[in-house]
C-alpha positions, -999 to 999 in steps of 0.1 A, spaced: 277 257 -345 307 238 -347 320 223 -378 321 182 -386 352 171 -391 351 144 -423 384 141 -425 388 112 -403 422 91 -394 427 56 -405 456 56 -382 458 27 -355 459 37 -315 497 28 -311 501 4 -278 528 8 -253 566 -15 -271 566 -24 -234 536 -35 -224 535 -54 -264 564 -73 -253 549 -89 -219 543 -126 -218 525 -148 -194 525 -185 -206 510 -199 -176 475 -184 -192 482 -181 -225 482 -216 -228 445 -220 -219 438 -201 -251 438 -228 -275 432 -249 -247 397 -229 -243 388 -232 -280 393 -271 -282 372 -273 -253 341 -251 -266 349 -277 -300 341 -302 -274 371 -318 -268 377 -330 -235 412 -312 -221 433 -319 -190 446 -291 -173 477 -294 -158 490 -256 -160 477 -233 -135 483 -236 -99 445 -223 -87 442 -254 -59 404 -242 -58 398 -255 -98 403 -289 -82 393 -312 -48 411 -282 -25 387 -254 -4 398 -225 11 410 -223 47 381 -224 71 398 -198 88 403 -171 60 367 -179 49 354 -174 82 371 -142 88 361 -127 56 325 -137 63 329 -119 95 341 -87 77 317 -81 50 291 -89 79 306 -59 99 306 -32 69 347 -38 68 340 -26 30 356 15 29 394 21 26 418 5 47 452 22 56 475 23 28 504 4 41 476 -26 55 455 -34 79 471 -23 116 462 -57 133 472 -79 101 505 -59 98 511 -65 134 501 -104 130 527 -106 97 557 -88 114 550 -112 146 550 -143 126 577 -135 107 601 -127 139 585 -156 160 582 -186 137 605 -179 104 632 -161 127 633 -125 106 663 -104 116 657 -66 117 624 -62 106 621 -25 92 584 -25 76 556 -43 58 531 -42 42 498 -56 23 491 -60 -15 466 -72 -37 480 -103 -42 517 -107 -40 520 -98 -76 511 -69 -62 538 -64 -37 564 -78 -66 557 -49 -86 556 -24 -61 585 -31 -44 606 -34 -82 594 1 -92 599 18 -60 638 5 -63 647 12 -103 657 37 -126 667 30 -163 702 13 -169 697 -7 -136 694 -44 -143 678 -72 -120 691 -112 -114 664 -134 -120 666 -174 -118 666 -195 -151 637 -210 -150 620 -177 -131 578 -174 -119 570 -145 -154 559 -119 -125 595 -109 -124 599 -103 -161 569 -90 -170 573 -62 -144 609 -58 -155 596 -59 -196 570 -32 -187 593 -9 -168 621 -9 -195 645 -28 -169 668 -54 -183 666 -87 -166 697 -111 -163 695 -147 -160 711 -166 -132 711 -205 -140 695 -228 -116 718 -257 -119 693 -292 -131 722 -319 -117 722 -303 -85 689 -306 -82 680 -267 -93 703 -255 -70 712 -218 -77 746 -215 -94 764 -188 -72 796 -184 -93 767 -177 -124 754 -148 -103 785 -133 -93 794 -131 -130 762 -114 -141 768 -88 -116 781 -52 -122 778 -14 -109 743 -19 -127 728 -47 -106 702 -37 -80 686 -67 -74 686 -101 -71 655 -126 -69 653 -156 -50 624 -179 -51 621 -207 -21 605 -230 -23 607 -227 -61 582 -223 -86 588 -237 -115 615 -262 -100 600 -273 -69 634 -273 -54 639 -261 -17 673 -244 -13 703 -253 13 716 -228 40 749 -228 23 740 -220 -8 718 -189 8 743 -178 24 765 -175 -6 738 -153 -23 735 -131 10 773 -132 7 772 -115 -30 743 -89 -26 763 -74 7 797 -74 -13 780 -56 -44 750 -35 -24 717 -51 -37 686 -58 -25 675 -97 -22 636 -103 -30 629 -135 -16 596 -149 -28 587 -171 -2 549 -178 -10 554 -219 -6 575 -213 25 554 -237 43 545 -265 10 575 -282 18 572 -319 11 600 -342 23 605 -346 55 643 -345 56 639 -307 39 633 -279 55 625 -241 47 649 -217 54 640 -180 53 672 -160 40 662 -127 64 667 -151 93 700 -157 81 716 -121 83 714 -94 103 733 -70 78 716 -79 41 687 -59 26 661 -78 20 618 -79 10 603 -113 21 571 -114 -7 540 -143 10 507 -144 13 475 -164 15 468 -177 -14 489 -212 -15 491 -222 18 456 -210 22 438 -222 -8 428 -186 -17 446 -173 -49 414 -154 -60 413 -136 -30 444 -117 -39 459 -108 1 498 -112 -3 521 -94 20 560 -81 19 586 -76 50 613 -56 45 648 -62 69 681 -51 71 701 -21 87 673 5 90 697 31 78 700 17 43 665 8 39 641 37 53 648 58 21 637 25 -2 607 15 26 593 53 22 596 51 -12 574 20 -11 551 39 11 541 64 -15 534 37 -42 510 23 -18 495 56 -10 491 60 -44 471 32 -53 452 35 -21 449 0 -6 446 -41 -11 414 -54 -2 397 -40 29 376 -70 38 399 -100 29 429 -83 49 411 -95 82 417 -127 73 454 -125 76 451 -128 117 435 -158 117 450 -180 96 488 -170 109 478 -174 141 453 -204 135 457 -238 138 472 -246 108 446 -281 111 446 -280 70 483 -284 63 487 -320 74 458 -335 49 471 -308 25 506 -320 24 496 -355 25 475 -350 -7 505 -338 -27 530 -363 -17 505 -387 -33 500 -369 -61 540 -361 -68 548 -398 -62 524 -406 -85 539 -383 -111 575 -392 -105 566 -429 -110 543 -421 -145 574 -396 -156 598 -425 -148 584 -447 -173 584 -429 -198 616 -432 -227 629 -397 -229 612 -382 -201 631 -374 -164 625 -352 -136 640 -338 -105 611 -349 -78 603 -318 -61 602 -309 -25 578 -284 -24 557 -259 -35 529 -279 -60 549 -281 -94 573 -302 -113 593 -293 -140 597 -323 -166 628 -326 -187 620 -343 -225 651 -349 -245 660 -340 -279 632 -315 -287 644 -284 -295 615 -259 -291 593 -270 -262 565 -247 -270 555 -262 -300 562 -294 -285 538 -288 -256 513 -272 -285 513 -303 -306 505 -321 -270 475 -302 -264 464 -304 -298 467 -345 -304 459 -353 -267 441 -321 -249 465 -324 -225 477 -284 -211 514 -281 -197 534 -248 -196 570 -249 -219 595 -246 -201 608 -215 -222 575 -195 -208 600 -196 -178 628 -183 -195 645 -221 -193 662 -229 -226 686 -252 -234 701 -269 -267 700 -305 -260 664 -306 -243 632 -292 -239 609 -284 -207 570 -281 -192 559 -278 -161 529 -296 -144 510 -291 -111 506 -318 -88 473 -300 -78 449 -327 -99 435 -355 -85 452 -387 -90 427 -402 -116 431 -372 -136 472 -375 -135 475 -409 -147 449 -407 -175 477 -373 -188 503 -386 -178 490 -419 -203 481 -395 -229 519 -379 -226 530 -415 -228 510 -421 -262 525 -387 -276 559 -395 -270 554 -429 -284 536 -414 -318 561 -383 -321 593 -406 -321 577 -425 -350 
């Protein structure tokens, strides 16, 4: 019979220093935010970009194919890379309609988080370091923070209208640098980027060998007229590159996690990196079997939903710009796509306790702009989705107006 043990450790179960050190503010907000509302407070959420918590449905096409497959027992394991016909249908649309160059590979994720991560841990090894924008979407740093990876801030510049600063990038690079990340249409800016100024990022990763990861998830949320989307692996025939999308914006769908990644560029340089990939995805078996088959249909569908869709956010930006405009203190660069805005409020020096102290005196949830690594000495930032109807905008954005008045009391 074996012995009892009485002598029991009082020591805690250690977590990982990495994984202690990841942040995610778009959520983390909705903590307090969750606690005034079980108080009873009413709260306005303006944070999250989930177009289903509001007046948006999904796609009638993704929900129709998905009906279809759970109908036809499309429930086991599907390939690891993706589904053969919605791999085909990605690759197609992506040489067809957004002009990829070079297409070595794809494939399907669970979400494309999903793809984000896999693609940055297939590519680094400790001492590397990464270029992310400043303000950045977390994804990119809280991969980076949990793999030990140093991540380097590239500005986007504010009076250009969060242009990326090139001669900032170049100056962050060294023999270190593997990556860079590019996010167009931008999230948290809303900005949509110029040819020229892609091209001078394609320009640095050939000179210095990296790898662009070009987050192109709002590709087709663009929202003036005179803008238009320009996909940096139609731009080059010689520049590495890993296009992340997916069908949870356009689509409506973020809960149904489907995102996707192209890979393009000399097939020489990238084959070693693309099997690479190819075993991480082995590895963790599969994205979702069922909601994969959706992926054909809604590339290749009508695309009936986008007009009301765009519509709806025009409104609902112009709306905000106009509220934003009126307020003392308050500016903002109106943004061309995507579905967020990115509000400047002068003279505060720490936005998150700024945007706290909002939520607290007004229920009223934004994101600081310093959950998106933005900081700056003379200013502070949040960042609102145009996503609400626009009742619900103008009665926050009248409740920011009453804060700003009380606070400068």
């Amino acid at each position: 019979m074996t012995e009892s043990v009485s002598n029991y450790s009082n020591e805690i179960i250690t977590p990982s220093r990495n994984a202690s050190n990841i942040r995610y503010a778009i959520r983390e907000v909705t903590v307090l935010a969750r606690q005034l509302q079980q108080a009873g407070r009413r709260i306005l959420y303006l944070n999250i970009g989930d177009p289903n918590v509001f007046d948006f449905d999904i796609a009638d096409d993704a929900k129709n194919a998905v009906l279809w497959a759970l109908n036809n027992r499309k429930c086991g394991y599907a390939p690891s890379e993706g589904l053969p016909e919605a791999l085909q249908t990605i690759e197609r649309d992506a040489a067809q309609r957004l002009h990829f160059r070079n297409i070595v590979g794809s494939y399907t994720g669970n979400g494309g988080s999903e793809c984000i991560d896999i693609a940055l841990t297939s590519l680094l090894n400790p001492g590397d370091n990464v270029l992310l924008p400043s303000p950045t979407y977390p994804i990119y740093a809280s991969i980076l923070t949990r793999l030990g990876i140093e991540a380097r801030y590239y500005r986007l510049d504010e009076s250009d209208g969060w242009q990326p600063d090139t001669a900032h990038i170049e100056s962050l690079t060294d023999a270190h640098t593997r990556a860079i990340v590019v996010i167009n249409p931008n999230n948290p800016t809303g900005a949509v980027y110029g040819r020229d100024v892609l091209m001078r990022i394609i320009d640095i990763a050939n000179r210095h060998n990296l790898l662009i990861m070009c987050d192109e998830i709002y590709e087709r949320l663009v929202l003036d007229d005179s803008k238009k989307h320009i996909s940096m692996a139609s731009l080059s025939d010689d520049a590495c590159i890993v296009t992340f999308n997916g069908l949870g914006k356009t689509y409506l769908a973020p809960g149904i996690r489907i995102g996707w990644a192209v890979l393009t560029g000399p097939k020489k340089r990238m084959e070693a990196y693309y099997e690479t990939i190819c075993h991480m995805l082995r590895a963790r078996l599969c994205a979702s079997h069922p909601f994969q088959y959706a992926i054909k249909p809604c590339l290749e569908g009508s695309q009936s939903h986008l007009p009301g869709l765009l519509e709806k956010l025009r409104r609902r930006r112009d709306l905000c710009m106009s509220k934003i405009a009126a307020i003392p203190g308050l500016s903002c660069q109106a943004p061309q796509g995507s579905f967020y805005a990115l509000v400047r409020v002068e003279g505060i020096q720490n936005d998150a306790e700024w945007c706290k102290s909002l939520l607290m005196s007004k229920g009223v949830v934004v994101v600081p702009g310093s959950g998106f690594e933005l900081y700056s000495s003379d200013a502070g930032y949040f960042r609102i989705v145009l996503l609400p109807d626009e009742n619900t905008l103008a009665e926050a954005f009248d409740k920011i107006a009453e804060f700003v008045q009380e606070t400068k009391r």
